[in-house]
C-alpha positions as CSV (number, residue, x, y, z in Angstrom):
1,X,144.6,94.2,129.0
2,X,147.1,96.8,129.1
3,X,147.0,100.3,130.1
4,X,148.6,103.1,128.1
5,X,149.5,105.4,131.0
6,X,150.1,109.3,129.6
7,X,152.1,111.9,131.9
8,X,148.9,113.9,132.5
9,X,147.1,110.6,134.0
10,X,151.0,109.6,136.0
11,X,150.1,113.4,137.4
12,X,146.6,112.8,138.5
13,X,147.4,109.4,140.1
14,X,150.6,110.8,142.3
15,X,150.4,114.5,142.2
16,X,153.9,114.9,140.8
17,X,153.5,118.5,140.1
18,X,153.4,119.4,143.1
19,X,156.2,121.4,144.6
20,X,156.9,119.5,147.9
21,X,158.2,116.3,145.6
22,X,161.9,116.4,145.1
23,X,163.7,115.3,141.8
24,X,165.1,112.1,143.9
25,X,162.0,111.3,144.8
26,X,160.0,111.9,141.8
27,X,162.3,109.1,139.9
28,X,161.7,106.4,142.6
29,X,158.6,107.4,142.3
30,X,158.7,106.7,138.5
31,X,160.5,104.1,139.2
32,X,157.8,102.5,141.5
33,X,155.2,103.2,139.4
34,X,157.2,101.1,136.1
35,X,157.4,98.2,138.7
36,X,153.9,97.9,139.5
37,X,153.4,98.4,136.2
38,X,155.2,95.9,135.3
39,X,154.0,93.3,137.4
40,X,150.6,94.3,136.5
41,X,151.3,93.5,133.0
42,X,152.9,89.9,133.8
43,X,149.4,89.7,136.0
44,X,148.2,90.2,132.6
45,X,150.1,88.2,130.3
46,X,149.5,85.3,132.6
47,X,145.7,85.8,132.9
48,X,145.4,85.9,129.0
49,X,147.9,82.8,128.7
50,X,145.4,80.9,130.8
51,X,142.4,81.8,128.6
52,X,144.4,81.4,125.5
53,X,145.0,78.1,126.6
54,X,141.6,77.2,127.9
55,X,140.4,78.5,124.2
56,X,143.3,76.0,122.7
57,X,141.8,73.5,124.8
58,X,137.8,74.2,123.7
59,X,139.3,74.7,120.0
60,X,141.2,71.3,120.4
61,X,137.7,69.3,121.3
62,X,135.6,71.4,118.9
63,X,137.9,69.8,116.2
64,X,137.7,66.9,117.4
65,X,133.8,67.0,117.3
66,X,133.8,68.5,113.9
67,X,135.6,65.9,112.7
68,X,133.6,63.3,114.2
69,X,130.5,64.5,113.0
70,X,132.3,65.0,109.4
71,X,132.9,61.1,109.4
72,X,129.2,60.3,110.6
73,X,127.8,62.3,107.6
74,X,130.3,60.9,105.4
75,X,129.6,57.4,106.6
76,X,125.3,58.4,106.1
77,X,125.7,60.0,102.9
78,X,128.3,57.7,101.2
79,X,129.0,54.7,103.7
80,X,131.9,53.2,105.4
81,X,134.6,51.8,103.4
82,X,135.9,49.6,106.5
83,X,132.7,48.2,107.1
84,X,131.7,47.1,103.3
85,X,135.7,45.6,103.8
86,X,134.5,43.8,106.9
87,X,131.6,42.5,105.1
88,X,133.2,41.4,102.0
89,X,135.9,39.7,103.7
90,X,134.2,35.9,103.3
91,X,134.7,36.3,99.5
92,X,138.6,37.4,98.7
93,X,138.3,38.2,95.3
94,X,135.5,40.7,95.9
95,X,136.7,41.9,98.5
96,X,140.1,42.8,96.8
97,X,138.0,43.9,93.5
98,X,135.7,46.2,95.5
99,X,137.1,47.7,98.4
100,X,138.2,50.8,97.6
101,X,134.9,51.8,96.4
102,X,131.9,53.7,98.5
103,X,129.3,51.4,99.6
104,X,127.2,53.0,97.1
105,X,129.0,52.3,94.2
106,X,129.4,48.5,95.3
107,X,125.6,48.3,96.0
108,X,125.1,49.1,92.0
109,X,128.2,46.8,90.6
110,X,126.1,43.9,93.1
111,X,122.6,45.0,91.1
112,X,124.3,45.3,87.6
113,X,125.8,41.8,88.1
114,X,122.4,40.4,89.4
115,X,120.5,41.6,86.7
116,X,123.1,40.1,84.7
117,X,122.9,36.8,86.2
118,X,119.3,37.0,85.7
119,X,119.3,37.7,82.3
120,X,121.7,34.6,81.7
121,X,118.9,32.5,83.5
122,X,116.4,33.5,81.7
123,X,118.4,32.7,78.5
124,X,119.2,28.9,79.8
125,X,115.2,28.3,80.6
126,X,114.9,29.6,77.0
127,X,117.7,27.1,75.9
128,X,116.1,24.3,77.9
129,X,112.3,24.8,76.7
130,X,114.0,24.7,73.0
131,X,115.8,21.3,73.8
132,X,113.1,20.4,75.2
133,X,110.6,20.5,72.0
134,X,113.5,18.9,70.1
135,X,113.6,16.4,72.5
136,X,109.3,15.8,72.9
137,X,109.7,15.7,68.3
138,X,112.5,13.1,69.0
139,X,111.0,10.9,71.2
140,X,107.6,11.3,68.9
141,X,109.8,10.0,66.1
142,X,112.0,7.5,68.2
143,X,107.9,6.0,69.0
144,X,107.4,6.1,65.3
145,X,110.1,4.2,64.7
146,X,109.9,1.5,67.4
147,X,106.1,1.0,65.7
148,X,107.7,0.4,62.6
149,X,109.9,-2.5,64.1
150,X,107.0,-3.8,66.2
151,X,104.5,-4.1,63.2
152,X,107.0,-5.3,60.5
153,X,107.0,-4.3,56.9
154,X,104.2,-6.2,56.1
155,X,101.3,-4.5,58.2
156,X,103.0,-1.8,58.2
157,X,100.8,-0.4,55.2
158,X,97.5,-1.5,56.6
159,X,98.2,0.0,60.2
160,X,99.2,3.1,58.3
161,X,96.0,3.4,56.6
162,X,94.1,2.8,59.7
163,X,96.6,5.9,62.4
164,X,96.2,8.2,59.0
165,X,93.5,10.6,61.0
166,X,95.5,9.8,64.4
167,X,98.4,10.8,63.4
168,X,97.5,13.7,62.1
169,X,95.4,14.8,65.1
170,X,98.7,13.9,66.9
171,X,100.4,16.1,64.7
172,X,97.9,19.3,65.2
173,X,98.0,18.7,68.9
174,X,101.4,19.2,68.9
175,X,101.9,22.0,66.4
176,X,98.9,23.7,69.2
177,X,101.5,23.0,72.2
178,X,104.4,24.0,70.1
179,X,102.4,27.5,69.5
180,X,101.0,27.5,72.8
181,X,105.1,27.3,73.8
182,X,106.3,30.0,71.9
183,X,103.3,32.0,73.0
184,X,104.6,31.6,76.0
185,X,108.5,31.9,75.4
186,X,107.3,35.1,73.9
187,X,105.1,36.6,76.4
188,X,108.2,36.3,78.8
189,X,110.5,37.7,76.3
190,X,108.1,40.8,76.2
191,X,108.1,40.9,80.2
192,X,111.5,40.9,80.0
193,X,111.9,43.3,77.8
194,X,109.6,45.8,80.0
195,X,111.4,45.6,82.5
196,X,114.5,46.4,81.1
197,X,112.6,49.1,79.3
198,X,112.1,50.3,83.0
199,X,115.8,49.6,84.2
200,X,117.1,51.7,81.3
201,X,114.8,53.9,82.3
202,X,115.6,54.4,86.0
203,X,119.3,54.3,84.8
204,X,118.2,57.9,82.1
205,X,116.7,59.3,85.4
206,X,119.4,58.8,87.9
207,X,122.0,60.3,85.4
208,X,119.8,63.3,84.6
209,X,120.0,63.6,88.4
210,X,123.4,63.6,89.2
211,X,124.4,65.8,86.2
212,X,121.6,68.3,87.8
213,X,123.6,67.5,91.1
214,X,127.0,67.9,90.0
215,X,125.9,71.0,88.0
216,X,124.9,72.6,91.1
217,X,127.8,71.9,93.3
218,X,130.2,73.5,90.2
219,X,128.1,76.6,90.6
220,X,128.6,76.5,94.3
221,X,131.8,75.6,94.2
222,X,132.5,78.9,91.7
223,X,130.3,81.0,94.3
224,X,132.1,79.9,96.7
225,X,135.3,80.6,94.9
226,X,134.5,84.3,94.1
227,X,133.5,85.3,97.3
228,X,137.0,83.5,98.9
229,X,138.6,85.6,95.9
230,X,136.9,88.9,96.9
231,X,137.5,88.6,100.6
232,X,141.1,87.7,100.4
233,X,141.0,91.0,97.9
234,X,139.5,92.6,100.4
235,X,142.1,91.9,103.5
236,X,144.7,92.5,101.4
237,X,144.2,96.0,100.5
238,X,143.0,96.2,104.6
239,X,146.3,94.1,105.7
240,X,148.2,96.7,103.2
241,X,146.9,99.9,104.4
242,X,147.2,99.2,108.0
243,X,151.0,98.2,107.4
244,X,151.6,100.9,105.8
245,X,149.9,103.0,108.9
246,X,152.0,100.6,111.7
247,X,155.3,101.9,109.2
248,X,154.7,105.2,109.7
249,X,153.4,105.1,113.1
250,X,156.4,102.7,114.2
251,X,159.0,105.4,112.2
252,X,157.4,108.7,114.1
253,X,157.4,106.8,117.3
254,X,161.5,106.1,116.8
255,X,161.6,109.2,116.1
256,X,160.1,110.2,119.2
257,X,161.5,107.9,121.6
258,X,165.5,108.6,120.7
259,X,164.1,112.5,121.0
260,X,162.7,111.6,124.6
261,X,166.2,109.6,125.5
262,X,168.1,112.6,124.1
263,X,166.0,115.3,126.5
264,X,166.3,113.1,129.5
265,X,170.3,112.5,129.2
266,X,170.6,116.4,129.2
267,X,168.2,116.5,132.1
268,X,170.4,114.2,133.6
269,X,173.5,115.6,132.9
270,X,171.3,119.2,134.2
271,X,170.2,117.9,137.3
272,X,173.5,116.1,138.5
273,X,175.0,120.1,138.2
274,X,172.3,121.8,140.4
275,X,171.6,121.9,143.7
276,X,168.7,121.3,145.6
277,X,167.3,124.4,146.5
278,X,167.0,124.5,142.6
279,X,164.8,122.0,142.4
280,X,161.3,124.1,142.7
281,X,163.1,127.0,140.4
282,X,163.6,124.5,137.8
283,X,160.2,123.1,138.1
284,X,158.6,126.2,137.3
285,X,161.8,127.6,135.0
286,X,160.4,128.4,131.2
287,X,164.4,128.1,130.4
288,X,165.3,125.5,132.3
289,X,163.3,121.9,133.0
290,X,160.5,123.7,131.8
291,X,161.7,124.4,128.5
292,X,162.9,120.4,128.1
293,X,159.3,119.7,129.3
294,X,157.5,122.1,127.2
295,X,157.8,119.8,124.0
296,X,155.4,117.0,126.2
297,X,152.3,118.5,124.6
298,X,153.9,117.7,121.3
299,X,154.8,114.1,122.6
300,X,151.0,113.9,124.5
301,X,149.4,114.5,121.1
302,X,151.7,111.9,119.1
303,X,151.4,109.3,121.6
304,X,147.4,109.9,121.5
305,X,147.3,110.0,117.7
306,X,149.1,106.6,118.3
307,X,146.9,105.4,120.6
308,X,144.8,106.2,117.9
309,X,145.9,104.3,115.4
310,X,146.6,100.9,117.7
311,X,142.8,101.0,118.5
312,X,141.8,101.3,115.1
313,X,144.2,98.4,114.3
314,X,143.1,96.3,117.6
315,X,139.2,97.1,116.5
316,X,140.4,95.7,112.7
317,X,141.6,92.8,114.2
318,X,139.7,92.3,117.0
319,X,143.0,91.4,119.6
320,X,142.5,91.6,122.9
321,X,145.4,94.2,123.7
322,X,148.3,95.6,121.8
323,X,150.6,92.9,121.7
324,X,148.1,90.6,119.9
325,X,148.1,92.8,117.3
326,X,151.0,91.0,115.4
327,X,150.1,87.3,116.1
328,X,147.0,88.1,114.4
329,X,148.5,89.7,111.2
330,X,150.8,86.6,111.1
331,X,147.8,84.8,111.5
332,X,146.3,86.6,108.8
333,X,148.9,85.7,106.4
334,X,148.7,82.0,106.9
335,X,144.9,82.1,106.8
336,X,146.0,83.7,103.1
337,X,148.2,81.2,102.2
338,X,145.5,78.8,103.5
339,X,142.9,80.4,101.5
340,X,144.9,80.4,98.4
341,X,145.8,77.0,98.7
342,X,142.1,76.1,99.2
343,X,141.4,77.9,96.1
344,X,143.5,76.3,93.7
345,X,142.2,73.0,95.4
346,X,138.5,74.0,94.2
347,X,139.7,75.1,90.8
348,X,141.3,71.8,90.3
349,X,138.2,70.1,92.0
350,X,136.1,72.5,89.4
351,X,138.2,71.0,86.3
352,X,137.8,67.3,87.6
353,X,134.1,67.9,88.0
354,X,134.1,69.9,84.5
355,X,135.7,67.0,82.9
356,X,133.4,64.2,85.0
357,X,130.4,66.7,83.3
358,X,131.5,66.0,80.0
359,X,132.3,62.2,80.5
360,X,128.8,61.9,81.6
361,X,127.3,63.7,79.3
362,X,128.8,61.6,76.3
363,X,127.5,58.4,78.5
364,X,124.5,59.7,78.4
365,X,124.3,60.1,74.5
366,X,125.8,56.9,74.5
367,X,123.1,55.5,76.5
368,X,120.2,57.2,74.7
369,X,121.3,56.2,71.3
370,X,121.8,52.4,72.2
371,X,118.6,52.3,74.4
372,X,116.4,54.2,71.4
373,X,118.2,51.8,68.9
374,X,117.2,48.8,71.2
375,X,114.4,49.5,71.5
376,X,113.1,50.3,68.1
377,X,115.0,46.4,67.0
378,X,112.7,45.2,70.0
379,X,109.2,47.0,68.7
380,X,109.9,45.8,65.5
381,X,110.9,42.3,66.7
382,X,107.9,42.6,68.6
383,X,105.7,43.2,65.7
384,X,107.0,40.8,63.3
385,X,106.7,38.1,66.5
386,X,102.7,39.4,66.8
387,X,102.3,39.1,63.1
388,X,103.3,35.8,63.5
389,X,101.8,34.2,66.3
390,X,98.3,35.8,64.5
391,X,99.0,33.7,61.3
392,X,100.2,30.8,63.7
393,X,96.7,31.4,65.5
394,X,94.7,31.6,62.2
395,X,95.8,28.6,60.6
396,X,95.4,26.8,63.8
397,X,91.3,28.1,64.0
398,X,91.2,26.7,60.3
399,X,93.0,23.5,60.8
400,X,90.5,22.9,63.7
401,X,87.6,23.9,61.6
402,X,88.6,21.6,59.1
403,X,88.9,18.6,61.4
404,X,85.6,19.1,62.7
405,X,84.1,19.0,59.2
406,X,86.4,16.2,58.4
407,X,84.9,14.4,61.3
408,X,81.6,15.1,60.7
409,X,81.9,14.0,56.9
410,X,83.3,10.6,58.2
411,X,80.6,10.3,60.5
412,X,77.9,11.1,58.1
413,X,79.1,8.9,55.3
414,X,80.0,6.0,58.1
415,X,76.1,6.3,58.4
416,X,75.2,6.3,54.9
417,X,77.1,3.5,54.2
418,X,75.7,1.2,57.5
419,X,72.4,2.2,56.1
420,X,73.2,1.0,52.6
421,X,74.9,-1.8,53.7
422,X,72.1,-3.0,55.7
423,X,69.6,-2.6,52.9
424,X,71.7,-4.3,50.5
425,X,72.6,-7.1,53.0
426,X,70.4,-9.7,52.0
427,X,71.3,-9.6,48.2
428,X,74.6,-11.2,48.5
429,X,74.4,-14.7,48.3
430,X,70.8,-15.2,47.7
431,X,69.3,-15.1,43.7
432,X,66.8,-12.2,42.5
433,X,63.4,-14.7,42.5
434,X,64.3,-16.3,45.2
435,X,64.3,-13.3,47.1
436,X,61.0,-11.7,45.5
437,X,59.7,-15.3,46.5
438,X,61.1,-15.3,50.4
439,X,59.7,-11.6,50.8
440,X,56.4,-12.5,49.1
441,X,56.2,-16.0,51.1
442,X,56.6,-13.4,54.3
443,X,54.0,-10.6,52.9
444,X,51.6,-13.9,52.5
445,X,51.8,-15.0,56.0
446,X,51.6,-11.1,58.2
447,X,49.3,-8.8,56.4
448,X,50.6,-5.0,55.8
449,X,47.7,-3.3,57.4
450,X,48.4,-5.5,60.9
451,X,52.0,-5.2,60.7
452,X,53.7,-3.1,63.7
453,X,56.8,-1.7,63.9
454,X,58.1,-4.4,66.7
455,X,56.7,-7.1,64.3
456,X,59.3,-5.8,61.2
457,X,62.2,-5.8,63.2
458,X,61.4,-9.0,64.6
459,X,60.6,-10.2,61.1
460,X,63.7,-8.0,59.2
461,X,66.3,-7.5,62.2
462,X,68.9,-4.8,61.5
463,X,73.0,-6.2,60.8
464,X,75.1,-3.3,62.1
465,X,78.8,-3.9,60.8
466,X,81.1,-2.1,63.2
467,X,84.6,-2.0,60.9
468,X,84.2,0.8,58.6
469,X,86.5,-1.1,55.8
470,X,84.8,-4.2,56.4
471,X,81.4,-2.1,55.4
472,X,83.2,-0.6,52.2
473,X,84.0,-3.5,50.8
474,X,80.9,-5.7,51.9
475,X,78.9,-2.3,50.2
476,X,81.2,-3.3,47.1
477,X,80.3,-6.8,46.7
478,X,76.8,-6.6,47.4
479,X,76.6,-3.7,44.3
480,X,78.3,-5.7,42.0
481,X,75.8,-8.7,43.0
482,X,72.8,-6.3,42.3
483,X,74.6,-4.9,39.2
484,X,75.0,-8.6,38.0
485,X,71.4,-9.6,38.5
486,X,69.9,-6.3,37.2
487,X,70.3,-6.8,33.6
488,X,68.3,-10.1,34.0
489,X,65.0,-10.1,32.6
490,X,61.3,-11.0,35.0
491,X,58.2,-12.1,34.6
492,X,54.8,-10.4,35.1
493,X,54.5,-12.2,38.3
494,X,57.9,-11.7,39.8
495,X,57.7,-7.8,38.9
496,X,54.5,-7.9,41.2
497,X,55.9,-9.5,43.8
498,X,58.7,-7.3,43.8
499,X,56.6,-4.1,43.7
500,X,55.0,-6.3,46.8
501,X,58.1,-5.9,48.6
502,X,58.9,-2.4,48.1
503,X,55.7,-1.4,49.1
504,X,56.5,-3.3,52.4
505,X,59.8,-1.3,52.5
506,X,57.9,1.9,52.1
507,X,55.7,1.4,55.0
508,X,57.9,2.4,57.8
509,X,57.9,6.3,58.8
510,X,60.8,8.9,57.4
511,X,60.3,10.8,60.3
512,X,63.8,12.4,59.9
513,X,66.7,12.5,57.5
514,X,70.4,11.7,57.4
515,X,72.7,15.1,57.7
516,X,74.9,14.1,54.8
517,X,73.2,17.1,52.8
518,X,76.2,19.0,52.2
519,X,78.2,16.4,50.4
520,X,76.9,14.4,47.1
521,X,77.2,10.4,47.8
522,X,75.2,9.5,44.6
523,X,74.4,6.1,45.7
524,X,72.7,7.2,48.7
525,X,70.7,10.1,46.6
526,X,69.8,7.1,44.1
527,X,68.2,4.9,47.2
528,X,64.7,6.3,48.2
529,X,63.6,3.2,50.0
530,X,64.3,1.6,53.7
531,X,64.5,-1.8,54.2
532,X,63.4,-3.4,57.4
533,X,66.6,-4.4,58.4
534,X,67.9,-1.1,58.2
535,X,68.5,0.6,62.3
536,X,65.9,3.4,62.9
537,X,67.0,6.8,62.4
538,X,66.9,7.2,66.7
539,X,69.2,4.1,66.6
540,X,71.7,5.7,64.1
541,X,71.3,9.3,65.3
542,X,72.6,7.7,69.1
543,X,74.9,5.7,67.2
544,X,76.9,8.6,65.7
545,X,76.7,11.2,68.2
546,X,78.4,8.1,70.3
547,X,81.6,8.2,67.8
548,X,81.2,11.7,67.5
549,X,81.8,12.5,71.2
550,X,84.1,9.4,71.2
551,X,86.2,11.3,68.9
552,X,86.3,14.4,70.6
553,X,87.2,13.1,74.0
554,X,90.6,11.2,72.1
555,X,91.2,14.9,70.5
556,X,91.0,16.9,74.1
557,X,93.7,13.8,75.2
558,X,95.9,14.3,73.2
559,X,95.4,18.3,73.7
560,X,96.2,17.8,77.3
561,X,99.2,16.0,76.4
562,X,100.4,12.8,78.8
């Protein structure tokens, strides 16, 4: 640093005012003192070169840190683009479609065009499970056909009558599966559904986030702005009054200087005229030297108002020494250009943010409206599809119920008809009398009292006819037999014998009933009696739980499917 040296401190350091010093040697003693002076100062100037070019250094690295550490936290916060271009260079065409985007926004395009993907899978296994039932009813119909050939036209009625129940079992197993698979294609539909419910609604929270994001960098970005605005204000009006202080200082010193130049070309001109004997007179001389150097208190008190002023100015701008003084106000100025430049930067950065604000926000209408419309076509489509599958479900409980009572109405009249076609089975072929005669020869030879239930089946054994048509129309003939001999008139004795008979039929026990009480069969109702040849009721009660459970097990088949 620089030192301003005044005449009163030149004084004190070489005692110039003392009278033994000569004029001559007064200058070279000036003259010494400017050139260490001077070599002090380039002492100086060479010392603060050296720091300012160790700071230049430190200022050089510290950029280069800042910027490293700028590109780290870029790279964490948004990724690297020459890495995601490293990765995606296996596939060209994304590579050339997606590498001038941040990692971030590739990571989403990847996610929206998997869940994309996904959703076009799940819309081909709904497409194939479709073809699929079209092709299960095909083949069921190609079977049908191929029957049809097999049999021939002639059978064709008889087997028809005899797969009637079958088929239609058949049929009811596969409108269950059918239900059971759009149950199913329907449950996924729903899952599906929830979870783009979710998706859409992730998407609604992320873009309330980054609005609330990018709202609060504009406000920053404005803060930021205004306080840029007011200090720039600020070190204008500071930058402006201290120029207008250096001005005047600068003009006064000029002033000064050419006034200093003017007094010492007359002292010159003075002391090149007197001699030396003079010199002490003229030291002390009010109107000689004196009076030239009587205007240095005038001087003294302008330099130190000076001084002043540069120390103010140096504190202002916080320079090392004087001569910094105007490298930092040039300084100054480009850190206000820079400043100003920065600004309009963040106002246009504002406006792009402004208008990415408003895009979004029209997005986001967008999004709400199409998501809310979505999803109240997808509740509703949901509730018609529940309606459905509860009607679907209903009719299936009834068709079911219905089956089983059809069932059990087959079986029941299957055993009405054995039983009446085993009583009626000895009236086919065989005559009224002689049968009253064959039953009364038999009550002749085994007594009723001593007759055991081993001993009538041995004596009447039970026919058990296992074709169900067969029965029907054996049940016919033997009718219209009984119908034919009914109108025929008997005897005293042959009614005796009969009433013999039926008594024998009567003996056995009714220990239960037949569970045909729900429907009316008039002929059974009409029949009161059991014949011996008739099955027990154990034997017919086995006998149809046996096609009863046989039935069942061909019905859970066919549920199972092959």
């Amino acid at each position: 640093m620089t030192h301003m040296y005044t005449k009163s401190k030149i004084n004190e350091i070489c005692n110039l005012m003392d009278a033994r010093w000569k004029t001559e040697e007064k200058i070279v003693q000036y003259r010494g003192l400017l050139t260490i002076f001077g070599r002090e100062r380039k002492k100086e100037i060479n010392e603060a070169n050296k720091v300012r070019r160790q700071q230049a250094m430190k200022l050089k690295e510290l950029r280069k840190d800042n910027l490293y550490f700028r590109q780290c936290l870029a790279d964490s916060t948004y990724g690297n683009k020459q890495r995601i271009r490293n990765a995606l260079q296996s596939n060209r065409k994304i590579q050339l479609c997606y590498q001038r985007l941040w990692p971030a926004r590739v990571s989403e395009f990847f996610e929206h065009a998997n869940n994309k993907k996904r959703k076009e899978l799940d819309l081909l296994k709904y497409t194939k499970a479709k073809r699929m039932a079209l092709f299960t009813s095909l083949k069921l119909e190609k079977a049908e056909l191929q029957d049809r050939l097999d049999v021939g036209f002639e059978n064709v009625k008889t087997r028809r009558a005899k797969q009637v129940i079958t088929n239609r079992i058949e049929m009811f197993v596969v409108r269950q599966n059918a239900a059971a698979q759009v149950y199913k294609l329907y449950k996924n539909m729903l899952n599906l559904l929830h979870n783009d419910g979710h998706y859409f609604d992730a998407i609604l929270v992320v873009l309330y986030s980054v609005c609330d994001e990018q709202c609060r960098c504009v406000l920053q970005a404005a803060e930021l702005g205004q306080l840029a605005s007011e200090d720039l204000n600020d070190i204008k009006e500071e930058y402006k009054w201290l120029e207008r202080e250096v001005k005047v200082n600068m003009k006064e010193r000029k002033r000064e200087v050419m006034h200093i130049k003017k007094a010492a070309e007359e002292l010159l001109l003075k002391c090149r005229l007197l001699t030396r004997a003079e010199a002490y007179s003229y030291a002390y001389n009010t109107s000689g030297l004196g009076s030239i150097f009587g205007s240095s208190s005038v001087i003294d008190r302008q330099t130190d108002d000076l001084e002043k002023i540069m120390n103010k100015i140096q504190e202002a701008t916080l320079a090392p020494s004087y001569f910094d003084i105007f490298p930092r106000m040039l300084e100054q100025l480009h850190q206000e250009e820079t400043l100003i430049k920065q600004m309009q930067k963040m106002r246009e950065c504002k406006n792009r943010v402004t208008r990415m604000k408003i895009h979004s926000e029209n997005l986001l209408d967008s999004l709400v409206q199409a998501v809310s419309s979505s999803s109240l076509a997808f509740q509703k489509k949901e509730e018609k599809l529940k309606y459905k599958m509860e009607e679907e479900t209903d009719r299936l409980n009834r068709e079911k119920v219905a089956i089983e009572d059809y069932v059990e109405m087959l079986a029941n009249l299957k055993i009405g008809l054995q039983e009446l076609y085993v009583t009626l089975q000895r009236l086919k072929e065989i005559p009224l009398a002689e049968t009253v005669e064959s039953v009364s020869d038999e009550v002749d030879e085994i007594a009723l009292e001593e007759m055991t239930p081993e001993q009538i089946e041995e004596t009447f054994p039970p026919v058990v006819e296992p074709n169900f048509k067969k029965l029907v129309s054996n049940i016919s003939d033997k009718l219209a037999f009984y119908t034919i001999y009914a109108y025929e008139t008997l005897d005293d004795m042959t009614l005796s014998e009969a009433r013999v008979a039926h008594q024998t039929d009567m003996v056995y026990d009714r220990s239960s009933t037949l569970p045909i009480h729900e429907y009316d069969v008039p002929l059974l109702d009409e029949h009161e009696a059991e014949d011996a040849g008739v099955m027990t009721r154990a034997q017919l009660k086995e006998k149809s739980k046996q096609i009863v459970e046989e039935h069942r097990r061909i019905l859970k088949m066919s549920e199972l499917g092959p």
